[in-house]
VMD Tcl script that draws the C-alpha trace (Angstrom):
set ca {
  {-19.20 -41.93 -24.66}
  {-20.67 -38.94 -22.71}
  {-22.62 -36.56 -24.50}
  {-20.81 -33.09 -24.91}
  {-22.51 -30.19 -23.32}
  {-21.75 -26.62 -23.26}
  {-22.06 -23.28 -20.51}
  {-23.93 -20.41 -21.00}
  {-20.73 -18.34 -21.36}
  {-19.22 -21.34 -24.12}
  {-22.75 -20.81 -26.12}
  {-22.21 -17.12 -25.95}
  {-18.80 -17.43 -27.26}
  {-19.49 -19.95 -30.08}
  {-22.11 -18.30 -31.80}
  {-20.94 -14.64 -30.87}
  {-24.41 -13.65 -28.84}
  {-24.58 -11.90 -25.54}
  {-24.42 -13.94 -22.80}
  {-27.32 -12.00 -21.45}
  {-29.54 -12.13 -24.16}
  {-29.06 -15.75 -24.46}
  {-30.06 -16.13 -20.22}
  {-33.25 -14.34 -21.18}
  {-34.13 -16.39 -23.98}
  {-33.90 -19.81 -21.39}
  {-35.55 -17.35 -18.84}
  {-38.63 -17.06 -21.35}
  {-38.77 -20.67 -22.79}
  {-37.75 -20.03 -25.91}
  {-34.31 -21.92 -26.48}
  {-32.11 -23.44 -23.60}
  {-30.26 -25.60 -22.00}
  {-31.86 -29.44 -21.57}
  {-28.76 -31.03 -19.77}
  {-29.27 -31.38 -16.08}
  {-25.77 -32.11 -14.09}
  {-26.69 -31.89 -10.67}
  {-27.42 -27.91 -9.57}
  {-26.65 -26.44 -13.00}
  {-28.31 -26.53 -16.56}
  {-25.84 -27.21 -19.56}
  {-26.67 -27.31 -23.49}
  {-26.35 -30.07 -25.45}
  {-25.67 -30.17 -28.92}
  {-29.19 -30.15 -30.11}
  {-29.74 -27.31 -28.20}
  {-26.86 -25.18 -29.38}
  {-28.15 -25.92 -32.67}
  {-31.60 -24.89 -32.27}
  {-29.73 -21.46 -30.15}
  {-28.00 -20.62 -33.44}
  {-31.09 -21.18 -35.53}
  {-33.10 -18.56 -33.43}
  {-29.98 -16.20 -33.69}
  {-30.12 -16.16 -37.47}
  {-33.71 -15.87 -38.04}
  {-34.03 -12.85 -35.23}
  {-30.80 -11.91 -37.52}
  {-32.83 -11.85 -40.22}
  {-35.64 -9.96 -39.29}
  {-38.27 -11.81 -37.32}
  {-39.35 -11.41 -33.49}
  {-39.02 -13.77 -31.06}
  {-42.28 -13.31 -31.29}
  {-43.54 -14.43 -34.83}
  {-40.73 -17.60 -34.42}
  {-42.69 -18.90 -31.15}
  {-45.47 -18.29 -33.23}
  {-44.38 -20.54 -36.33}
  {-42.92 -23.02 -33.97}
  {-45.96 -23.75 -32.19}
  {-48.35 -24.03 -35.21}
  {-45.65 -26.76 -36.52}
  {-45.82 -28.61 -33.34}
  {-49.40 -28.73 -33.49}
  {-49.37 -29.55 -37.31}
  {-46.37 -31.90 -37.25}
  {-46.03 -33.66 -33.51}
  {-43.54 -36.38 -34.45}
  {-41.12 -32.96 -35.14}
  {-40.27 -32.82 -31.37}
  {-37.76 -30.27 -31.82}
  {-38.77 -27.79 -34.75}
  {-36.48 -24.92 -34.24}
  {-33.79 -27.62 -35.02}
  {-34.89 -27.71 -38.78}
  {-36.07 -24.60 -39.69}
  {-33.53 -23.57 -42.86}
  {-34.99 -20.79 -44.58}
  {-36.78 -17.49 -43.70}
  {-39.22 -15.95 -46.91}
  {-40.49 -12.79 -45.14}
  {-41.98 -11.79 -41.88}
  {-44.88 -14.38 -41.16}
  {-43.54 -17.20 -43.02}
  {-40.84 -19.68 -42.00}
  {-39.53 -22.90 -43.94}
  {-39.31 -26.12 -41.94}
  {-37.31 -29.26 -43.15}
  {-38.77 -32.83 -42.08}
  {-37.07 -36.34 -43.45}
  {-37.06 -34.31 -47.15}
  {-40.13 -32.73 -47.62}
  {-40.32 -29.03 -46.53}
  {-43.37 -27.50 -44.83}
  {-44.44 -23.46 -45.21}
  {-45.68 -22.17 -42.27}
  {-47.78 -19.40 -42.54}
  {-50.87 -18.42 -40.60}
  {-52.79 -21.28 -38.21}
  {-51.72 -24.25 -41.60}
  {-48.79 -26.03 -42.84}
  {-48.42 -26.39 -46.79}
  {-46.16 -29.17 -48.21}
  {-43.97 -28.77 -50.93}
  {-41.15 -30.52 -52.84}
  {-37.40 -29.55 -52.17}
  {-36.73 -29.28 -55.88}
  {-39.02 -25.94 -55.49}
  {-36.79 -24.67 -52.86}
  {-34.45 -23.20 -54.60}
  {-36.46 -21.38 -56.69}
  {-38.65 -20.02 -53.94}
  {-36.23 -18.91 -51.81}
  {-34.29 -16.87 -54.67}
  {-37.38 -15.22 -54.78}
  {-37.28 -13.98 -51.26}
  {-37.58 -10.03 -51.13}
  {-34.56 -8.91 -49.20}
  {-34.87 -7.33 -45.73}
  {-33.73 -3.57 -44.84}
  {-30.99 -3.17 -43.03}
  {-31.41 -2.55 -39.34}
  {-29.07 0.55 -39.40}
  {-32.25 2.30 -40.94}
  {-34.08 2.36 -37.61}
  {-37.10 1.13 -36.17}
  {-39.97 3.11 -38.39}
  {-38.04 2.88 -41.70}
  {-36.72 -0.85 -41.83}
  {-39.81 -2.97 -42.25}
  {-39.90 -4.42 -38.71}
  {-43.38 -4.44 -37.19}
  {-44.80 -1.99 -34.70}
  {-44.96 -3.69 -31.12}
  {-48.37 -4.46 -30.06}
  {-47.63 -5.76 -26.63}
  {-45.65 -6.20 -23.84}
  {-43.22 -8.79 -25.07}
  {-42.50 -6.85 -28.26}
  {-41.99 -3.40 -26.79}
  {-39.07 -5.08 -24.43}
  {-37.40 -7.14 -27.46}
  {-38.08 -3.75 -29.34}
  {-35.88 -1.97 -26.31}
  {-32.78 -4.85 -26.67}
  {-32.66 -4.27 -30.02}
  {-32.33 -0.19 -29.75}
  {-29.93 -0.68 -26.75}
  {-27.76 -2.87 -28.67}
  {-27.86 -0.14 -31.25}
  {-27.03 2.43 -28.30}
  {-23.50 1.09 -28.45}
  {-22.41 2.91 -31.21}
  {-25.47 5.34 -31.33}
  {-25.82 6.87 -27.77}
  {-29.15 8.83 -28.76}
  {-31.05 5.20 -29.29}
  {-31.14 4.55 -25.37}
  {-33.31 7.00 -24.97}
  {-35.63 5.06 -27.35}
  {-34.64 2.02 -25.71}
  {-35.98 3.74 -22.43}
  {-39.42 4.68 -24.10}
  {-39.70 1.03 -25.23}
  {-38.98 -0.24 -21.75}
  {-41.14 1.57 -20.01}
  {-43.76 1.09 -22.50}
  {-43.54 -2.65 -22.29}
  {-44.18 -2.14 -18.41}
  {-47.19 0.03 -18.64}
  {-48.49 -2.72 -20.43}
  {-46.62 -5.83 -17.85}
  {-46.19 -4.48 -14.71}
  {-44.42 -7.84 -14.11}
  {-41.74 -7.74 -16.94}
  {-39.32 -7.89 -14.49}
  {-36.41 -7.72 -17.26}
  {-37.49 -4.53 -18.62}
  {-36.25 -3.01 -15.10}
  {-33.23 -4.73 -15.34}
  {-32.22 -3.45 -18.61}
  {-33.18 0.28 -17.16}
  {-30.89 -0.29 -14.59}
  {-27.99 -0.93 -16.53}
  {-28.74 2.26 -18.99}
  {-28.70 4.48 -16.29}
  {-25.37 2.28 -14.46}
  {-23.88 3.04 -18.05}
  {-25.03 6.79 -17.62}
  {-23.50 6.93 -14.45}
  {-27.18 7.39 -12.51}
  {-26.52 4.97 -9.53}
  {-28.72 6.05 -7.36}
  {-31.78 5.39 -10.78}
  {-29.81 2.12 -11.65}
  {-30.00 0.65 -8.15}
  {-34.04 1.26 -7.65}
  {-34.37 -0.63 -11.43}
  {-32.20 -3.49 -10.18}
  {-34.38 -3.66 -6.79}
  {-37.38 -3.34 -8.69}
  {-36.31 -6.20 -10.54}
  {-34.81 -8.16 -7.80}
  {-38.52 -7.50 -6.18}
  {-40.58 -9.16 -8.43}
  {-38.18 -12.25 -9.81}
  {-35.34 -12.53 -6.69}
  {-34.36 -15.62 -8.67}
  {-33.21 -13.57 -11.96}
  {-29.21 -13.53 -11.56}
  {-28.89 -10.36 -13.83}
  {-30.79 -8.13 -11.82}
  {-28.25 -8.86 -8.99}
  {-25.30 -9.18 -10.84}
  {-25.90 -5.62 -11.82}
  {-27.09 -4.52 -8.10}
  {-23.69 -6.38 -6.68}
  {-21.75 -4.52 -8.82}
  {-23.03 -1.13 -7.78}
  {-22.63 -1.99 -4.63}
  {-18.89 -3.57 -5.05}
  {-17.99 0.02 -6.99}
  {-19.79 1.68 -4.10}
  {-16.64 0.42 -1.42}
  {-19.33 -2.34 0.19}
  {-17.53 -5.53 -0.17}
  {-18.72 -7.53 2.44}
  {-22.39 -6.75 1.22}
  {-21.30 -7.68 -2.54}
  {-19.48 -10.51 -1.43}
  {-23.03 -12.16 -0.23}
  {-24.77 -10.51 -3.20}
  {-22.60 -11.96 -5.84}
  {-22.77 -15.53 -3.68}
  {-26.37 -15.86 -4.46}
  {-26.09 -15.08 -7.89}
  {-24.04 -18.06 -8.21}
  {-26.53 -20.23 -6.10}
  {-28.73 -19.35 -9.09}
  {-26.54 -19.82 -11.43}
  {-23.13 -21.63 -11.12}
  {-21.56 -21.29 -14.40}
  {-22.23 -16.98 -14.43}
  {-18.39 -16.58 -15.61}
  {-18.55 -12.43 -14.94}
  {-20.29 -13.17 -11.19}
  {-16.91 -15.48 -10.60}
  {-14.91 -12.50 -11.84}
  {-16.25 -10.11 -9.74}
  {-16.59 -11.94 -6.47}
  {-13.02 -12.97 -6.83}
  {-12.46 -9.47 -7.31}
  {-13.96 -8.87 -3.66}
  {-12.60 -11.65 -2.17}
  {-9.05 -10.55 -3.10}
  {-9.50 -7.21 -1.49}
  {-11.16 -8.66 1.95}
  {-7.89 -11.34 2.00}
  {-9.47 -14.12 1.03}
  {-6.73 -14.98 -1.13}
  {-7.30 -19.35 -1.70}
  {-11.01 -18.33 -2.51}
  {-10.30 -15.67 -4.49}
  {-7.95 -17.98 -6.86}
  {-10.64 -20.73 -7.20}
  {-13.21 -18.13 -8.65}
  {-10.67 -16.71 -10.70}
  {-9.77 -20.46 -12.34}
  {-13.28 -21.13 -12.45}
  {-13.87 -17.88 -14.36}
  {-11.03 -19.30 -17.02}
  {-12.95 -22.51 -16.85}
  {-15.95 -21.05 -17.99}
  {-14.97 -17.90 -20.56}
  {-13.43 -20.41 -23.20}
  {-11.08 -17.43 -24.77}
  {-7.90 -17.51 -23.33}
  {-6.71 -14.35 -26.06}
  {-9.62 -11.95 -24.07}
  {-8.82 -9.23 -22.35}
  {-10.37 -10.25 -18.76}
  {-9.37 -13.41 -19.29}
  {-5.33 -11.84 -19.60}
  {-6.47 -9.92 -16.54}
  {-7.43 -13.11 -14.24}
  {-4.12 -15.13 -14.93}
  {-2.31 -12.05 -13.69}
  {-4.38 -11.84 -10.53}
  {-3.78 -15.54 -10.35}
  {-0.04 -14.57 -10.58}
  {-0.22 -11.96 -8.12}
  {-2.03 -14.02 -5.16}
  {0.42 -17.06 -5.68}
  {3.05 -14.55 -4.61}
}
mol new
graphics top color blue
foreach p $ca { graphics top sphere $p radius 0.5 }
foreach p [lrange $ca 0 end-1] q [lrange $ca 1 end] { graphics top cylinder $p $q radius 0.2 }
display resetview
């Protein structure tokens, strides 16, 4: 029987996490897919499992950070646990995680791993102080002060997401961004995320240079140029976004919104047939027939079988 795998975008839906946060997370090793079927990557049980572990303990408080940390001291302390994220269970506090191994679990704290029975498990982890509540900001709810690159961009996701419903946090966001590149020239994400602060500020003109920027120093990374194919599709260019959105799916084949979107194009050059295969593939890959978008493409569908 063949193994189930699962898309980006099907990942994204089942665990309710941005499909773009999840892309950068396989972009910087941390969880991902391991399936290989033919030009694409897919994720396999095991690794949508260890995805939703990370999700809950970044949920609960820790930085990518501190979990790559944890992880790698267990694979150094423990290497027949080949896949460590898998059976981490319990948080305690910020610098110590709780792995379970054939029913012992192992504390992680510092450079050492400390045994202990399960029967104490209980009891320790009703003892864990809670966490604040992220609505309190970044200097009043107990999360660590970045100290480098890395941390000043995850710092920056985390006060954009808060941007949605608090406008003032992107310019935090913005700070963090551009802090994290002072200190990484290279962080070629942090320009990416730029970009589409000042897109959603309507600043083209500042949102293009960020996406270039981007594009300039990883031309592989497909969000820089999904975002600089949509400026230039809104821009009246559709020829130009056309090719732009084709290379994002040479990147990546399962990119559900890129399929949208160059249907989109495709439609409005006359390229009817093609624009109805990127529009079922889009269905294919956003796994929520109910959505909005997805309402949207079956009426385009509609519309070019006409």
């Amino acid at each position: 029987m063949a193994e189930t795998t699962y898309t980006f975008a099907g990942v994204a839906k089942i665990l309710d996490l941005s499909e773009s946060k999840l892309r950068y997370w396989a972009q910087i090793g941390f969880v991902g897919p391991s399936v290989r079927e033919t030009s694409r990557m897919l994720f396999s049980f095991q690794d949508l499992v260890s995805v939703k572990a990370a999700k809950e303990l970044v949920e609960r408080g820790f930085t990518v950070t501190q979990i790559r940390k944890a992880l790698d001291t267990v694979r150094a302390s423990l290497p027949h646990v080949d896949r460590p994220l898998d059976r981490i269970r319990v948080a305690f506090d910020g610098e110590t995680l709780v792995v379970i191994d054939d029913g012992a679990a192992f504390e992680v704290t510092g450079q050492k791993v400390f045994a202990f029975g399960l029967g104490d498990l209980a009891t320790r982890a009703a003892s864990t102080p809670t966490r604040a509540s992220k609505s309190a900001g970044p200097e009043t709810d107990g999360r660590p002060r970045p100290t480098n690159a890395y941390q000043w961009f995850t710092e920056g996701i985390w006060l954009e997401e808060q941007g949605q419903e608090e406008p003032d946090r992107l310019d935090d966001a913005i700070a963090c961004y551009r802090k994290a590149l002072s200190l990484d020239a290279g962080l070629a994400a942090a320009h990416t995320n730029l970009g589409r602060i000042a897109h959603r500020r309507g600043d083209a003109g500042a949102a293009r240079a960020a996406f270039e920027e981007a594009l300039a120093l990883d031309p592989d990374q497909p969000e820089a140029r999904f975002n600089l194919a949509n400026l230039i599709l809104e821009g009246g260019d559709l020829e130009l976004a056309v090719a732009e959105l084709r290379r994002v799916l040479q990147v990546d084949p399962d990119f559900a919104d890129a399929h949208y979107n160059l249907a989109v194009a495709l439609e409005r050059l006359g390229g009817r047939a093609q624009a109805r295969a990127h529009l079922e593939r889009y269905l294919g890959l956003d796994g929520d027939p109910a959505a909005a978008w997805a309402t949207e493409a079956r009426v385009l569908i509609e519309r070019l079988a006409e």
